[in-house]
C-alpha positions, 0 to 999 in steps of 0.5 A, a space after each residue: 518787451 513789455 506786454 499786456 497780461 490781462 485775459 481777453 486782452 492782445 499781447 503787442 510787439 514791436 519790431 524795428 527794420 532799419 539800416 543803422 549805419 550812417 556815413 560821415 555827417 549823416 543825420 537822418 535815420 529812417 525806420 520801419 517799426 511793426 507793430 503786431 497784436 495777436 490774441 484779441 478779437 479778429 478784425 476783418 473776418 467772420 470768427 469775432 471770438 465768442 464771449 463767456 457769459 458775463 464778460 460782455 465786449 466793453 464797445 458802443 457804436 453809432 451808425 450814422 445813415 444819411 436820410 437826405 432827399 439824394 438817397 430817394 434817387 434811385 429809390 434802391 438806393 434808401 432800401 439797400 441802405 436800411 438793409 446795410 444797416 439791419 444787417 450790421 445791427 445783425 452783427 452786433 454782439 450782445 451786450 454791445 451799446 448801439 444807436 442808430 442815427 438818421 442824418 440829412 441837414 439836422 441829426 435824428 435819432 432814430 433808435 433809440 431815442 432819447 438820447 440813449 444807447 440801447 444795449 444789443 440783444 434779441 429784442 433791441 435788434 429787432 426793434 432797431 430793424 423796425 425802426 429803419 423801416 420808417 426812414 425815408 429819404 428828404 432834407 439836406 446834408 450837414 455831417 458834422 450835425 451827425 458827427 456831433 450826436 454821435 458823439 454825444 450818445 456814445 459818451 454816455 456809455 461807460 465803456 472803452 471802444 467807441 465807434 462810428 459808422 457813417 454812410 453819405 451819398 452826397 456833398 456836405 452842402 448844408 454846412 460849411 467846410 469849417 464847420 465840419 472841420 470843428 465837428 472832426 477836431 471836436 470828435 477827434 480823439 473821442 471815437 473812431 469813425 470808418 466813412 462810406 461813400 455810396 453811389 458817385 455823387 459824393 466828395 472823395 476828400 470829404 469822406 477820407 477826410 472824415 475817416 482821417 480825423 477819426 483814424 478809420 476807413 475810407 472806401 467806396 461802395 459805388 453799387 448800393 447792392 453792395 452795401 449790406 456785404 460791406 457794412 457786415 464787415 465793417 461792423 465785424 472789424 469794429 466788434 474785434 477791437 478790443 484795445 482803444 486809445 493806443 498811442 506810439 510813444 517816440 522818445 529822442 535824446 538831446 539834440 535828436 528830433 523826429 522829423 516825420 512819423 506815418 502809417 504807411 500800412 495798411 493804409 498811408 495815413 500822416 501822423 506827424 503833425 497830430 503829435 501831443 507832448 508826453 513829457 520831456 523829449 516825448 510825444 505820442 502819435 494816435 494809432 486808435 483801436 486794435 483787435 488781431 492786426 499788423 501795422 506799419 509806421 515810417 519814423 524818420 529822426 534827425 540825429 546830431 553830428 557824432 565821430 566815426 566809430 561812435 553809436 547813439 539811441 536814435 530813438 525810443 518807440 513805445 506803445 502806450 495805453 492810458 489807464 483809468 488813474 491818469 498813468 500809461 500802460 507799456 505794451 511794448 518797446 523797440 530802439 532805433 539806433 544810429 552808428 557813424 561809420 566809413 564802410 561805404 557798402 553799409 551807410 549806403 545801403 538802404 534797409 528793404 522795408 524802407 525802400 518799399 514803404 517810401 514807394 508806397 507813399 510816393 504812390 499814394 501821393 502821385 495817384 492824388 496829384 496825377 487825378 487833381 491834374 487831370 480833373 484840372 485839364 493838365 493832361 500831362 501833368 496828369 499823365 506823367 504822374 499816373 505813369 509813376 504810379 504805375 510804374 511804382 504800383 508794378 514794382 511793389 507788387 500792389 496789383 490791386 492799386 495797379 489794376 484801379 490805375 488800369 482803368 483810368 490810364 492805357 498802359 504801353 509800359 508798366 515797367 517804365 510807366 509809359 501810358 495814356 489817359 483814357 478819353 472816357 473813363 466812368 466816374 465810379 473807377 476814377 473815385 475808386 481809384 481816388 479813395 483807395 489811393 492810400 492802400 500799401 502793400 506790405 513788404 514780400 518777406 
């Protein structure tokens, strides 16, 4: 396996679970390839690993407040969110580049102006939380306007981790879905952007969306309290990258082509159609930044017709970084095979990371269809699927996922999924359950 050598840098490795074995006319391979990086920064805890002097961590991030007349309403709600963001900016490590933006229908820049990053030490920190002081809350809501200066103020640093944050309470009113659409498309690719909604009056597919385009997170923090915990950890897990623009690289032979390729953990997140060529029989599928962290991507290859007896390299994958004179680094490499065989017991069996992660993103999806049926007054429509997503959530073991569902629904029956919509159920549980839909399990080793 090829690996990253420089110092400071994660070793990557990837491994392959799959049921190689394929009856007669069998064409569809399914994988599950880990990808793991370890020796870099932490990501989601609190030991960011220290620099030695000199060696300053090669990031910028923006975060992005929303400023519109909603956050006055209760006026908590505006404070806890300064707080959020004082205490993310406590958070920064030195020498990182930040700029703090105030968004309601237009994008300000609040600090520190002048289209600049200031550059985080003592004193740069101390100004930013005197600045969030003067924010208050009146005006519209057009995110893309935000997404756009952010864009624009973290490429004017030199640096190889770019990153947004980004809080809303509201719809995106003041511009159109299209334009919003144009912002993600324009920023996509450019820097990584985890979303938060706060409070209940915002749009669930609105801020997933958001985190989708810009490979991030989602989630709710539905008591404004809760904001200044989550925006540490937020910004902790941003401060661990340390490796951007990592791509998974699928090469398939003659007559073999890739159907579908997915994160399926820790989230579920499509990459098939976000494919870019990479020469001939290649595509890359973007996978972000990463710190210390495991991921797991389904790639599923259809392959020609061959004999009995005969095997073939399904597929190639790699994990490639683009390098400063146009070429690629290789992190790391796995194969997905394909071998035809007439052992029944072996080309029926299906491979246990398969079986698991298929179920995961079958919950994901009947979570999202059984919540669009019930807002649609389908009442069983929404409770056959709530009832599989139970069902699925107990198998698996996704007891987090298993107890939002339990909120929404009465459950008679997990095992067969027998349940009852509840007749009143709060809002912030039925976004909670919506936003963190696509949260997976990993396989029980």
């Amino acid at each position: 396996m090829a690996n990253f050598s420089k110092s400071n840098v994660p070793q990557f490795s990837v491994d392959v679970y799959q049921n190689e074995f394929l009856p007669e006319g069998g064409r569809e391979v399914n994988a599950i390839v880990t990808v793991t990086s370890t020796g870099g920064g932490t990501v989601g805890g609190t030991a960011v690993r220290a620099y030695a002097s000199g060696s300053a961590p090669d990031a910028a991030v923006a975060i992005m407040v929303d400023c519109s007349g909603s956050m006055d309403y209760p006026p908590t709600k505006m404070r806890n969110a300064r707080d959020a963001t004082a205490a993310a900016i406590d958070t920064l490590r030195d020498g990182v580049h930040f700029a703090v933006i105030g968004g309601t229908h237009v994008a300000k820049e609040v600090y520190p102006g002048g289209g600049q990053l200031a550059v985080a030490d003592a004193s740069t920190r101390d100004q930013a939380k005197q600045a969030l002081r003067k924010l208050s809350a009146g005006g519209g809501t057009a995110i893309g306007t935000w997404l756009k200066l952010a864009d624009r103020l973290l490429a004017s640093a030199d640096v190889s981790i770019r990153h947004g944050i980004l809080l809303t309470d509201g719809r995106n009113e003041h511009e159109s879905p299209e334009d919003l659409k144009a912002a993600l498309d324009a920023c996509a690719g450019r820097y990584t952007c985890d979303a938060r909604g706060v409070g209940t009056d915002w749009e669930v597919k609105e801020v997933t969306g958001i985190a989708s385009a810009l490979l991030g997170t989602a989630d709710i923090v539905a008591d404004p309290s809760g904001l200044a915990a989550d925006f540490t950890q937020m910004m902790e897990a941003a401060m661990g990258k340390e490796v951007a623009d990592v791509a998974l690289r699928l090469w398939t032979p003659m007559g073999a082509e890739i159907k579908f390729v997915k994160q399926v953990a820790p989230t579920v997140e499509e990459l098939t159609s976000r494919r870019t060529e990479a020469g001939p029989r290649a595509g890359d599928y973007p996978t972000g930044s990463w710190g210390d962290e495991s991921r797991d991507y389904h790639v599923c290859v259809q392959v020609p017709n061959a004999d009995l007896g005969q095997e073939m390299l399904a597929a190639r994958v790699s994990l490639v970084v683009p390098q400063s004179d146009g070429s690629v680094q290789t992190l790391s490499q796995g194969l997905v095979r394909a071998v035809w065989t007439d052992d029944m017991a072996a080309s029926t069996s299906i491979n246990p990371q398969v079986a698991h992660y298929t179920g995961q993103a079958e919950l994901a999806q009947v979570i999202q269809q059984g919540l669009d049926a019930r807002k649609a007054g389908d009442i069983d429509g929404a409770t056959a699927k709530l009832g599989r997503a139970v069902q699925l959530a107990a198998a698996s073991g996704n007891e987090d996922t298993a107890k939002l569902l339990a909120k929404v629904v009465d459950v008679e029956d997990a095992a067969t999924g027998t349940v009852r919509l509840k007749a009143k159920v709060e809002e912030a549980d039925e976004m909670t359950l919506e936003t963190r839909s696509t949260k997976t399990v990993r396989v029980k080793k």
